[in-house]
N, C-alpha and C positions, 0 to 999 in steps of 0.2 A: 814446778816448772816455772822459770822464768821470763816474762814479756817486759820488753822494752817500749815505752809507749812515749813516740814525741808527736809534740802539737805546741804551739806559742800561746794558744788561749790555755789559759788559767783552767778556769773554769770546765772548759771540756775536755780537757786533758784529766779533770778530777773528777768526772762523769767516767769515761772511758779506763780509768786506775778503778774504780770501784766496780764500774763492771765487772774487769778481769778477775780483778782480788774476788767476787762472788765466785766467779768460775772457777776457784781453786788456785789460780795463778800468784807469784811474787812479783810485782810490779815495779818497774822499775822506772823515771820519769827524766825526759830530757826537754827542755824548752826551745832549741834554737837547732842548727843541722850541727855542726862540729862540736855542739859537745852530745851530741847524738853520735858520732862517733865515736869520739871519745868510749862514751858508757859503753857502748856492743863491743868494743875493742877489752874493755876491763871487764867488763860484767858477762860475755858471752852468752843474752840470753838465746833460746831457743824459738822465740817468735818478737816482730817488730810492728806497730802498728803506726805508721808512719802519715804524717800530717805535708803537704807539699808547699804551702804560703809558709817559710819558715825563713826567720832571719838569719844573717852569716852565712849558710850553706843553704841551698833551695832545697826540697826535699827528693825531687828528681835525682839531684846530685847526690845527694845522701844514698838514695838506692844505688845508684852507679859504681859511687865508689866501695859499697857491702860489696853487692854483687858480684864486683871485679878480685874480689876477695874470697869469698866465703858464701854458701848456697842457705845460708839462714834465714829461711819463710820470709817473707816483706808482703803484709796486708798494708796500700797505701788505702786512706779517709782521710778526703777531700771534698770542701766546697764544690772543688774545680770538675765538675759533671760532661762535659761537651767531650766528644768522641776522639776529638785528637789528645785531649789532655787523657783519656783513661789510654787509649795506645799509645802514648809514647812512654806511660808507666810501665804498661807491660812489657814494651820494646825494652826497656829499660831493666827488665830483670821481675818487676811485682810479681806476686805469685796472685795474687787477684785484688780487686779495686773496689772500693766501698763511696759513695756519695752522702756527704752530710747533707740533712737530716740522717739519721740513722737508728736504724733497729737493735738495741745492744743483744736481743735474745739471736739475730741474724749474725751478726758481729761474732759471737762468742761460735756459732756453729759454722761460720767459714772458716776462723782460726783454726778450729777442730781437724776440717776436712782437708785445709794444708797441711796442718801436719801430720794427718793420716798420710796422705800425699808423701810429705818429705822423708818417710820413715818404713814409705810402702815395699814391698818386696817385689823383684821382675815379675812382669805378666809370664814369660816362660822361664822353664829351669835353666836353659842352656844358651848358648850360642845360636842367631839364627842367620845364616848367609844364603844371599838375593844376589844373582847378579857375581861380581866382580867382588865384592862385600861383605865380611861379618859382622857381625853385630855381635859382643860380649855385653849382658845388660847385666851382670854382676860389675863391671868395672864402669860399663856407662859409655863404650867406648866404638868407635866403629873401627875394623883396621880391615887397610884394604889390601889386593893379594900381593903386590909389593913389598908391604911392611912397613907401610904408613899407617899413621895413626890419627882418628881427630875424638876429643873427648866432645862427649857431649853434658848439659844439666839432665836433671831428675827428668824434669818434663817435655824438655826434647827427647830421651832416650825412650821415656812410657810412646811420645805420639811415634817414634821412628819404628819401635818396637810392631805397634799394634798394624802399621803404616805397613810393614814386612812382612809379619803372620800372614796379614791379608795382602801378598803382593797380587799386582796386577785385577783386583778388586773393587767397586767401588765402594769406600766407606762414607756416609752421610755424614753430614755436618753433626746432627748429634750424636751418633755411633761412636764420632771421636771425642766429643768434649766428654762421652760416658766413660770411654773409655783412660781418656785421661786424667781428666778433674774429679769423674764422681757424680751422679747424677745430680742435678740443676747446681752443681758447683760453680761451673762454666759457662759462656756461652759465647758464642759467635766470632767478637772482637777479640775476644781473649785468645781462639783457636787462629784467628788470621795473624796474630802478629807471631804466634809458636812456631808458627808452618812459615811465615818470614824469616825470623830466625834459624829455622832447622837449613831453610836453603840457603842462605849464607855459609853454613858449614858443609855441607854434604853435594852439592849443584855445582857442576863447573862452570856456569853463569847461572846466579842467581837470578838473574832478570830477566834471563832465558831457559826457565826451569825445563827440564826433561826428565826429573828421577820423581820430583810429587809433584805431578799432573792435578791441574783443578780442572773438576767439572761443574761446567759452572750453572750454579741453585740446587745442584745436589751435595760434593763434596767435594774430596780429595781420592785420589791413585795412587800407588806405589808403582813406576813399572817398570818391572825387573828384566826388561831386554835395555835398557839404561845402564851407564857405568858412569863410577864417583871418578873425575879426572886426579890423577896421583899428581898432577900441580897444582892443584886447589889451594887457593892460598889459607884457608881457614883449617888445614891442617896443619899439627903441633905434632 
């Protein structure tokens, strides 16, 4: 299996290649953000371990522009520790966030658990439709009873998924990030900025949610007397 590992330090970009390579991995190294593209674009690996102080392309950037692309894991390891810089990674598409100093035996076990993640199979067999709404989680898609459609990622479709089973329910904060991420995969920031994204797509005002109701210091709702407006602009 191949990792793509960019970072501008030398030296710990050559920490973080010998970790992998332990873990079984073919390493593959990029120092600056565009030719960090570049390599994912030739090389196709299967996970990225992305550094964000990077010259030419920022690394933000560099997720953005994958991500706009292509759904290939992004573990961002960063310095940058403070709460707006790991949410606006996530915003950003990261599948999770690492803070340097770093643990390479934690390192090697988060990559693991994205890409269980990336590779995981729907919580249910089938179709499940709430509301006005189906859910296909074979294709990842919601389509509503019109014959619009909006696609959703992997981990929008596991939390909308899990969000529906349990419609009109309340799910706890950890209920979902178990259900999504994997137990202590996850946590808290990671599931605020998923549940901002998912309403972007799905909420006929996003800033005036009505379809995932937060309650708040416990969780999130599904609730299925709600319907997805068929002019939502975030439908494709």
């Amino acid at each position: 299996m191949k990792a793509l590992v960019v970072d501008d330090d030398l030296a710990l970009a050559d920490v973080v290649s010998f970790t992998m390579r332990r873990a079984g991995y073919e390493v593959i190294v990029a120092h600056d953000g565009l030719n960090a593209i570049e390599r994912w674009q030739n090389e196709s690996p299967e996970v990225i371990i992305l550094d964000l102080n990077l010259p030419k392309l920022d690394g933000l950037r560099v997720c953005q522009r994958i991500r706009a692309q292509d759904e290939t894991p992004i573990i961002i390891l960063s310095v940058r520790g403070e709460e707006d810089d790991i949410v606006e990674g996530l915003r950003l598409g990261a599948d999770d966030y690492m803070v340097k100093p770093f643990s390479p035996r934690q390192l090697v076990a988060r990559i693991e658990a994205v890409l269980r993640r990336s590779k995981g199979a729907p919580i249910s067999p089938g179709p499940v439709t709430v509301g006005n709404y189906t859910f296909d989680p074979n294709r990842s898609e919601i389509h509503l009873h019109n014959g619009r459609t909006t696609r959703l990622t992997k981990l929008e479709s596991r939390l909308l998924e899990t969000l529906m089973i349990n419609a009109d329910q309340v799910m706890t904060f950890d209920q979902l990030i178990d259900h999504v991420w994997g137990p202590s995969a996850g946590d808290r920031p990671m599931l605020k900025q998923l549940i901002y994204r998912l309403r972007q797509k799905i909420e006929p005002d996003p800033t005036k949610p009505i379809i995932i109701e937060t309650i708040p210091a416990i969780g999130y709702a599904l609730n299925s007397s709600a319907t997805i407006s068929s002019g939502n602009k975030a439908s494709v």
